[in-house]
MARDRENNU-407261 format. One line per 4 residues: number of its first residue (from 1); their letters; for each residue x, y, z of N, C-alpha, C. Coordinates in steps of 0.1 Angstrom, whole numbers. Example, Ala and Ser with C-alpha at 12.3 -4.5 7.8 and 13.67 -1.06 7.14 Angstrom:
REM MARDRENNU-407261
1 = AS = 132,-57,78,123,-45,78,132,-33,78 ~ 128,-22,71,137,-11,71,129,0,79;
END
This chain:
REM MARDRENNU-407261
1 = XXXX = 161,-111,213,154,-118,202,143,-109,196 ~ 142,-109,185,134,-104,179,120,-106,183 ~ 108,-95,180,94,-101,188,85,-112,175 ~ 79,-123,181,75,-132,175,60,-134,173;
5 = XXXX = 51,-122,181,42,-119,186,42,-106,191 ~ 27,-101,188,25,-88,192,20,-83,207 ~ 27,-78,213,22,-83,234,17,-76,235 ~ 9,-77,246,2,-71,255,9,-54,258;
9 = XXXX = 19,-56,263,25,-45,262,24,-36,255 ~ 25,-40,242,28,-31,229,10,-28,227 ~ -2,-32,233,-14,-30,233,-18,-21,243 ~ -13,-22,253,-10,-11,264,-4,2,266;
13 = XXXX = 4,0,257,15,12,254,5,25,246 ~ 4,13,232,-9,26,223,-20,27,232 ~ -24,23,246,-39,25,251,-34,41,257 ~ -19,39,261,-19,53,270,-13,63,262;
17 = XXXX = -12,62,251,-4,69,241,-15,77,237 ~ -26,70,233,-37,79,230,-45,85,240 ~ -44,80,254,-53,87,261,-39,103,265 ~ -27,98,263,-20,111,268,-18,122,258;
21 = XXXX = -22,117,244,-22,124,231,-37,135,233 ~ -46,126,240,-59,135,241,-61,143,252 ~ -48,146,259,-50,159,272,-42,176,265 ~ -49,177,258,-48,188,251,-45,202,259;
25 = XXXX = -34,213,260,-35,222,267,-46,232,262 ~ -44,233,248,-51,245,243,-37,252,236 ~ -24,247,240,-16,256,232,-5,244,224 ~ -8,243,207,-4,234,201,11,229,205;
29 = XXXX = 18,244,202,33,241,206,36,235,216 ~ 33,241,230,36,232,242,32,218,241 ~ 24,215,236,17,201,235,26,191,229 ~ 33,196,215,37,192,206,56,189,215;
33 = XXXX = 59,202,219,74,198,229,69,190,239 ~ 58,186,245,58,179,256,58,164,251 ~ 51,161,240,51,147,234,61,143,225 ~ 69,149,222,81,145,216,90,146,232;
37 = XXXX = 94,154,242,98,148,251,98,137,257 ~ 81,138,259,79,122,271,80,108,259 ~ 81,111,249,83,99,236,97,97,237 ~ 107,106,240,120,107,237,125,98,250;
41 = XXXX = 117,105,260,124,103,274,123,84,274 ~ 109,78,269,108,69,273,111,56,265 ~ 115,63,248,124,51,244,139,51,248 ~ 147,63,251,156,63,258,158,54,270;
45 = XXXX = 145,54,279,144,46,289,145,30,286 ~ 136,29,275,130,11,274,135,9,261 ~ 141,18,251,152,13,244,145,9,224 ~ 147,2,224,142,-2,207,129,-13,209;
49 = XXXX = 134,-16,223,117,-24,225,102,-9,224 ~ 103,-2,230,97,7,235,90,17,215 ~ 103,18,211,103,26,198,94,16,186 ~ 96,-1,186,89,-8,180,75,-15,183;
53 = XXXX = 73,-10,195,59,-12,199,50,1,196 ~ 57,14,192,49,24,181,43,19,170 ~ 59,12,170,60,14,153,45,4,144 ~ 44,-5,152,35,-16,147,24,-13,149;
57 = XXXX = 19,-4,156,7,4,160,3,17,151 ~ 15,26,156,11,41,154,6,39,139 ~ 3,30,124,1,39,117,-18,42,112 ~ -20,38,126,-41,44,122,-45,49,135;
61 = XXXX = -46,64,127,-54,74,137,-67,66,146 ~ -64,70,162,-76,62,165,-91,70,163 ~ -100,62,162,-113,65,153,-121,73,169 ~ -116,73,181,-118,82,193,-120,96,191;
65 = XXXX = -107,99,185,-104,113,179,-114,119,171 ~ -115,130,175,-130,139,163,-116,145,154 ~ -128,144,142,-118,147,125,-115,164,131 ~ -104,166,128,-98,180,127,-97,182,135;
69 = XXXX = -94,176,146,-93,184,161,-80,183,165 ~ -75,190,175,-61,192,183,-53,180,180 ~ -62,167,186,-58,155,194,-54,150,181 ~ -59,151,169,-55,147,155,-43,151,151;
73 = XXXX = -47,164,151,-30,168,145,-21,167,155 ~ -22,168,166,-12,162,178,-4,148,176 ~ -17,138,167,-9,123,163,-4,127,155 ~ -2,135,146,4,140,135,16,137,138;
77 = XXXX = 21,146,145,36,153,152,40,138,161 ~ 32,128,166,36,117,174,42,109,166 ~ 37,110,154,39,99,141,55,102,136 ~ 54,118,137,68,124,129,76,123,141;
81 = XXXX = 75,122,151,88,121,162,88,107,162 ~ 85,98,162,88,86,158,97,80,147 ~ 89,88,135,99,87,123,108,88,133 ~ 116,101,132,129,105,135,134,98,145;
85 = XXXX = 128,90,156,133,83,166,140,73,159 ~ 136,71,148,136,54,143,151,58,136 ~ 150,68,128,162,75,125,176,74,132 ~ 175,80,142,185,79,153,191,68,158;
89 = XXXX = 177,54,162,181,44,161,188,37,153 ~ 187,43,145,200,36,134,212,42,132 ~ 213,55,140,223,60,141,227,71,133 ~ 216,77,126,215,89,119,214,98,127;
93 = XXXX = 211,113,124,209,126,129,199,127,125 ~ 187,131,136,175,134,128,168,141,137 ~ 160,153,133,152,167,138,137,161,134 ~ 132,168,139,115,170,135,114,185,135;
97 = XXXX = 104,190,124,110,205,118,95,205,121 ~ 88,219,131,77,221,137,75,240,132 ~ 83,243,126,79,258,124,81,261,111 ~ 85,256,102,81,261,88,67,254,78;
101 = XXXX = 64,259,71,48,253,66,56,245,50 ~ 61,254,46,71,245,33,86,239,32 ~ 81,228,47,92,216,43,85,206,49 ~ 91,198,42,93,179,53,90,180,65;
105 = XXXX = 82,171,75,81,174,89,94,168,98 ~ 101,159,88,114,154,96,125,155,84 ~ 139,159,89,153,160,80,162,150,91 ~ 169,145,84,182,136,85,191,135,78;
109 = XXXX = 202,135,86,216,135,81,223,120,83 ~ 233,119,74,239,107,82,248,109,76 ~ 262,102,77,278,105,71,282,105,58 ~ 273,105,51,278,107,34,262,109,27;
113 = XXXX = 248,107,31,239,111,29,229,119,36 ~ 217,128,29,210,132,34,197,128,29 ~ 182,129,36,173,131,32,160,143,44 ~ 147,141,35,139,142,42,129,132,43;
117 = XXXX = 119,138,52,106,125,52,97,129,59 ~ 86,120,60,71,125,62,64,115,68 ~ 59,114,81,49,98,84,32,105,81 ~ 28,96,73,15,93,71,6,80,81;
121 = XXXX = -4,87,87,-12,78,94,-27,82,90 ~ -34,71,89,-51,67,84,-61,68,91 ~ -70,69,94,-81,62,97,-81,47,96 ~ -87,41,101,-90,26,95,-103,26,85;
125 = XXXX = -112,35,86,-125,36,86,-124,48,70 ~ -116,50,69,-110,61,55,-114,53,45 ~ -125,51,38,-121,47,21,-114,50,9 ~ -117,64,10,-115,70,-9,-95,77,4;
129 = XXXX = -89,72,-7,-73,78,-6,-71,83,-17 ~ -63,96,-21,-59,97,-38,-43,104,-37 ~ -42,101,-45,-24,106,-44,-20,118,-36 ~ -29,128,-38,-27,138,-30,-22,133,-12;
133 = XXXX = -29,126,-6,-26,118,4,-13,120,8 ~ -6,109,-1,4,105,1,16,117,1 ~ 15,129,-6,25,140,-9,39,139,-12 ~ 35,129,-24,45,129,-35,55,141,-37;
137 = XXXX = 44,146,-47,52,154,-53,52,166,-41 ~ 48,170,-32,50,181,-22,60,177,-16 ~ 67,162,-14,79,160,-8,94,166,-18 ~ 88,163,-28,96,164,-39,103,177,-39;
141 = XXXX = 92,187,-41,96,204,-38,104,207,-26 ~ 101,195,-14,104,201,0,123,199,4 ~ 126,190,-6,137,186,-8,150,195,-2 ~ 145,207,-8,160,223,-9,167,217,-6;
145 = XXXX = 175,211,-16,186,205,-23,191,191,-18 ~ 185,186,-10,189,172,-4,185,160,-17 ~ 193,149,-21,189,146,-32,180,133,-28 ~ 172,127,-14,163,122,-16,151,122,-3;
149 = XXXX = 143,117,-5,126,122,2,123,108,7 ~ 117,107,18,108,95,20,93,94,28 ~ 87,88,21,73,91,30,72,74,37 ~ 67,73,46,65,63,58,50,60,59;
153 = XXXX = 44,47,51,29,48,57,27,35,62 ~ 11,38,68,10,21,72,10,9,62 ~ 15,0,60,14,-10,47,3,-15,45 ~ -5,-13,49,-21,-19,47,-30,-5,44;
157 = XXXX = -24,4,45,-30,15,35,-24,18,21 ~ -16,14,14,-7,12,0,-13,8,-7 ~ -13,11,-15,-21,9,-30,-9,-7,-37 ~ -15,-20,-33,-12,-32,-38,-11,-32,-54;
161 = XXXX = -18,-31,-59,-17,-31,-77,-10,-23,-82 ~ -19,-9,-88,-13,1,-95,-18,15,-86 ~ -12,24,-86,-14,40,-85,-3,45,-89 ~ -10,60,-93,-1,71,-98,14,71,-85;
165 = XXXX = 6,70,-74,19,77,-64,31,62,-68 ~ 34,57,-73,47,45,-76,50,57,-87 ~ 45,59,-99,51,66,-108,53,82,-107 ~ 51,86,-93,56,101,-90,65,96,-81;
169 = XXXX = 62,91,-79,78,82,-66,88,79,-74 ~ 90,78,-83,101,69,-87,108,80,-102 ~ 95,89,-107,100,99,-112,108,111,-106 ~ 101,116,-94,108,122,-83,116,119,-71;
173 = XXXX = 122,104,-74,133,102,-63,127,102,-54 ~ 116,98,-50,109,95,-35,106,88,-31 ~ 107,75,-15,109,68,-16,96,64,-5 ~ 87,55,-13,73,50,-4,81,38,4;
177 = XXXX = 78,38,18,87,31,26,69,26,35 ~ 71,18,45,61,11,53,66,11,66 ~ 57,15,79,66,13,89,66,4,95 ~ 60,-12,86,67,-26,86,80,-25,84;
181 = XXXX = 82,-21,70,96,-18,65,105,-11,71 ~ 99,0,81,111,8,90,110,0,104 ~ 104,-10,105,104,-19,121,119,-26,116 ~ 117,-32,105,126,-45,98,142,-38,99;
185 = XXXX = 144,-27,94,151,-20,97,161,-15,112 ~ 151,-12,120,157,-9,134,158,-20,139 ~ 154,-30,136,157,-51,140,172,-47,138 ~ 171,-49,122,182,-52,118,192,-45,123;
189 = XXXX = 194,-32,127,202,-23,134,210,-26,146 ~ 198,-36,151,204,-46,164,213,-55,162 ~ 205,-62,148,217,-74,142,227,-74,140 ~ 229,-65,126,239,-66,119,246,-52,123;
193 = XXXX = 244,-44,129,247,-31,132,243,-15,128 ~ 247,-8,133,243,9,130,246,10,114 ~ 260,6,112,265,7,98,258,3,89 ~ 258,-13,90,251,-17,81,236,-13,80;
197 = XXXX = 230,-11,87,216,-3,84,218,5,78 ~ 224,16,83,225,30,75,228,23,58 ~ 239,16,53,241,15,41,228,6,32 ~ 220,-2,42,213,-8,36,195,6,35;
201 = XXXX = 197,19,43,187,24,42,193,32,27 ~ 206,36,26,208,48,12,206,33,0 ~ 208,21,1,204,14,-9,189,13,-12 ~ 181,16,-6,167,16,-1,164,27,-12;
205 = XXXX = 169,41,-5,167,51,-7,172,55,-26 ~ 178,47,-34,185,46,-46,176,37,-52 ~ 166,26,-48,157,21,-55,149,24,-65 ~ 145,37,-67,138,44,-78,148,50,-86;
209 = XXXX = 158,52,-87,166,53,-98,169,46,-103 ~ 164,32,-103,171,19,-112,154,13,-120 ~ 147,23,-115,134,15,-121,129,29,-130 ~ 120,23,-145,114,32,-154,105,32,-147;
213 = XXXX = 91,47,-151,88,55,-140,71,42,-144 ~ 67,37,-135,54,33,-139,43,30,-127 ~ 36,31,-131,22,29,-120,21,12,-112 ~ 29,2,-114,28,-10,-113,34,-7,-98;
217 = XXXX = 26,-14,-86,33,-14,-76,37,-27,-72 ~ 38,-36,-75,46,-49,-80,62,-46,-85 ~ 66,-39,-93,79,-35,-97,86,-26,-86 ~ 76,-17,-84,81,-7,-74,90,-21,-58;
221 = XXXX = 78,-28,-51,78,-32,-37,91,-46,-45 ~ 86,-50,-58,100,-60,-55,115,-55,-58 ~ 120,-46,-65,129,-39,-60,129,-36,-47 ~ 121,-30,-38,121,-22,-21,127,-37,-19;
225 = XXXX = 120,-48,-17,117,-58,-7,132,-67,-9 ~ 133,-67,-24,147,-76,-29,159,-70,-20 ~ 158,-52,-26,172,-45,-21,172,-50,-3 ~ 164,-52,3,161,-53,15,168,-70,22;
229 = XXXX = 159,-79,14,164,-95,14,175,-98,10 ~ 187,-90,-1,195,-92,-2,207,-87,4 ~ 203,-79,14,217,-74,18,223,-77,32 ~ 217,-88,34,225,-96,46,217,-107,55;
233 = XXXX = 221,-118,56,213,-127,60,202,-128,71 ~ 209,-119,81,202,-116,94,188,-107,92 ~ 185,-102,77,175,-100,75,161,-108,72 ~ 163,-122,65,151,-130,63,145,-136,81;
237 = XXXX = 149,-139,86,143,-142,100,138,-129,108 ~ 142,-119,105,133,-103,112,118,-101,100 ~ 126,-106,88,116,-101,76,102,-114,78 ~ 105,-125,82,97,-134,87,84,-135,97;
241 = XXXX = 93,-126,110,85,-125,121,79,-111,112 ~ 85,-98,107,78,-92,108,64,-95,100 ~ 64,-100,87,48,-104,82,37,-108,98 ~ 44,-115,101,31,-119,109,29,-106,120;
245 = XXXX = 37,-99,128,35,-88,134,29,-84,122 ~ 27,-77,110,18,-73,102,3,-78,104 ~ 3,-87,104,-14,-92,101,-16,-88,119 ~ -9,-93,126,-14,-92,141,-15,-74,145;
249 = XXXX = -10,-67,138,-11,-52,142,-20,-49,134 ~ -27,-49,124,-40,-52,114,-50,-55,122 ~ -47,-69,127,-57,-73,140,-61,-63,147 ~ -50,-59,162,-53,-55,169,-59,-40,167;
253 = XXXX = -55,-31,153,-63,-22,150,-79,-19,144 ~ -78,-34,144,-93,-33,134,-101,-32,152 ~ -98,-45,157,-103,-45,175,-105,-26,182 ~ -93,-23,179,-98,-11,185,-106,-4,185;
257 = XXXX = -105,0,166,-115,5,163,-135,2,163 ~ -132,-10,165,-142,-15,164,-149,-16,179 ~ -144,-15,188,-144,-11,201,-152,-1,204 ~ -143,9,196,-151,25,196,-162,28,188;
261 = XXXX = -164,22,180,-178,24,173,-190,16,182 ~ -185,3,186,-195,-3,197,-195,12,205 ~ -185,11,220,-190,22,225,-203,37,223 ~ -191,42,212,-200,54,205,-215,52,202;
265 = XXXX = -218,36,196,-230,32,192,-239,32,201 ~ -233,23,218,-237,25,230,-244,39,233 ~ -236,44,236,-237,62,244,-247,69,236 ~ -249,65,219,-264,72,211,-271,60,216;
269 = XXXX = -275,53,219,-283,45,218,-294,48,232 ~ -282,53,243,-287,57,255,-294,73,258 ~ -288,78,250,-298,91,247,-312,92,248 ~ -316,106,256,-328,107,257,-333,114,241;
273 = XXXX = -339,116,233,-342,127,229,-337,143,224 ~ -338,150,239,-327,162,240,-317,162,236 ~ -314,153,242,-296,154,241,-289,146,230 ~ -297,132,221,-297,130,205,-299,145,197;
277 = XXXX = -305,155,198,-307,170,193,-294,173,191 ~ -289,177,207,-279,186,209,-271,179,206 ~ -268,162,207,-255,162,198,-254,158,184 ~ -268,160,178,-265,160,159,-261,174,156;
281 = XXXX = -264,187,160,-260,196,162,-249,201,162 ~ -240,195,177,-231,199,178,-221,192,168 ~ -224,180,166,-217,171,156,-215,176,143 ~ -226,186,137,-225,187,126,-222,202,124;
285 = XXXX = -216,206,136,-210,223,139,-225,233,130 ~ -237,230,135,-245,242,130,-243,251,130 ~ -244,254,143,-243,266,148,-227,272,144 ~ -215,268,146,-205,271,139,-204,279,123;
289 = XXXX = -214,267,117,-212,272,100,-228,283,103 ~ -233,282,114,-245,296,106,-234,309,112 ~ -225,306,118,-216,318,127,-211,323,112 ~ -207,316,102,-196,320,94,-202,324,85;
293 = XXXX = -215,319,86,-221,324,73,-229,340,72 ~ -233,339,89,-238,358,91,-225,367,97 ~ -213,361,94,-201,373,93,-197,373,79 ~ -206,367,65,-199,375,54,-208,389,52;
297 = XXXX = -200,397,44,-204,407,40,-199,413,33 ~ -203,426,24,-198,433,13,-181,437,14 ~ -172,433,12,-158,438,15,-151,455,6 ~ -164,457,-1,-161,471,-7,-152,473,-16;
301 = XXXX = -150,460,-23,-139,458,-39,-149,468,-43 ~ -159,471,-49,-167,477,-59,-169,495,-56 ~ -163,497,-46,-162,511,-43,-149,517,-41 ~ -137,509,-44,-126,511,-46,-125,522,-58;
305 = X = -118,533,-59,-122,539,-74,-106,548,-74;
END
């Protein structure tokens, strides 16, 4: 049965996800094969239960994590092996691409189409978003000759009204997808079959070619949600439960976060003095940016002759 409720489980799963995401070796690569392994090993283990208790979690960076660090871009790569899990689940072919800088982080094949795609994950605590974000049009370039793109974000970071990214999406064949929308999906895969998923994702994926290019994301999501509702019955009762798994994975990320700022708030609060110093300091990398700033020097353009 489909889940009707967000469990305990699936709150436990992300507790160890992120504590094993934050055991950093020091060497990205290794890090990066080890957590696409033990992710691989253990939805293979626990199956589509296992891959959909990501899915309703993974898409906000926990607010634990310091901005720009390892453990950050490490979720990165957790986010994009996921995609591609989700892929497979449906019975596609699908890689996570970890060594070139100008492509897609994930390619997939499947028997009469191809694409690429990209998971995007937030902050909760993030305000200002701007299209750049989302990497529209950088999906678009990343394409080399596959004729469609998809980016994957959390649905409660999507711009509900209007934004530019609906009208670079839909001018560039790219397809804003939610990983509500890719949960609904791997359900349905259970339901109605491999097949039918796959033909209901290349209809998915053909959505922006039937729409003029505009900033309204109302046009944009009721084409997505229609082509979605209408292509087989066994979809409104997954599409059902999943709303509410929505608001309850909303829930439980606001909780976490909010957890951690208590804590954090805690631990300064407890400070003596000293060590409030040392960690405004270290927090604000001083000593880092005075490092950078007494290694510039003359580079000798002006004596070139």
């Amino acid at each position: 049965m489909p889940y009707s409720i967000l469990t305990d489980r699936a709150i436990l799963r992300r507790r160890h996800w992120i504590d094993e995401l934050a055991q950093i070796s020091g060497r990205f690569g290794e890090d990066t094969a080890r957590v696409e392994r033990e992710l691989s090993a253990e939805i293979e283990q626990e199956g589509t239960t296992a891959l959909l208790d990501h899915l309703y979690l993974c898409g906000a960076i926990p607010e634990e994590y310091g901005r720009d660090t390892s453990a950050e871009k490490l979720y990165s790569k957790y986010t994009d092996t996921l995609l591609s899990a989700a892929f497979c689940q449906i019975g596609l072919t699908s890689i996570v691409l970890t060594e070139r800088a100008d492509a897609a982080d994930v390619e997939v094949v499947g028997p009469n189409y191809s694409f690429v795609a990209d998971a995007k994950a937030f902050r909760l605590s993030r305000t200002a978003k701007n299209q750049k974000d989302f990497k529209i049009e950088a999906l678009n370039g990343w394409k080399h000759g596959k004729p469609y793109a998809m980016v994957v974000c959390p649905i409660y970071q999507l711009p509900a009204r209007t934004s530019q990214i609906y009208q670079q999406a839909i001018a560039r064949n790219v397809c804003i997808f939610s990983y509500s929308h890719l949960a609904t999906l791997v359900e349905f895969s259970k339901a109605g079959g491999a097949c039918k998923a796959q033909e209901l994702l290349m209809s998915i994926l053909k959505c922006s070619e039937q729409l003029n290019p505009t900033k309204d994301s109302l046009a944009y999501w009721t084409s997505v949600n229609r082509t979605m509702l209408s292509a087989d019955a066994a979809i409104l009762p997954i599409w059902q439960q999943e709303r509410v798994l929505t608001l309850e994975s909303i829930a439980a990320a606001k909780e976490e976060a909010l957890t951690t700022f208590a804590y954090q708030r805690e631990q300064v609060m407890r400070m003596s003095r000293e060590e409030a110093i040392r960690y405004l300091i270290q927090d604000r990398n001083i000593d880092g940016r005075e490092r950078v700033v007494r290694s510039v020097s003359d580079n000798g353009i002006l004596a070139i002759l």
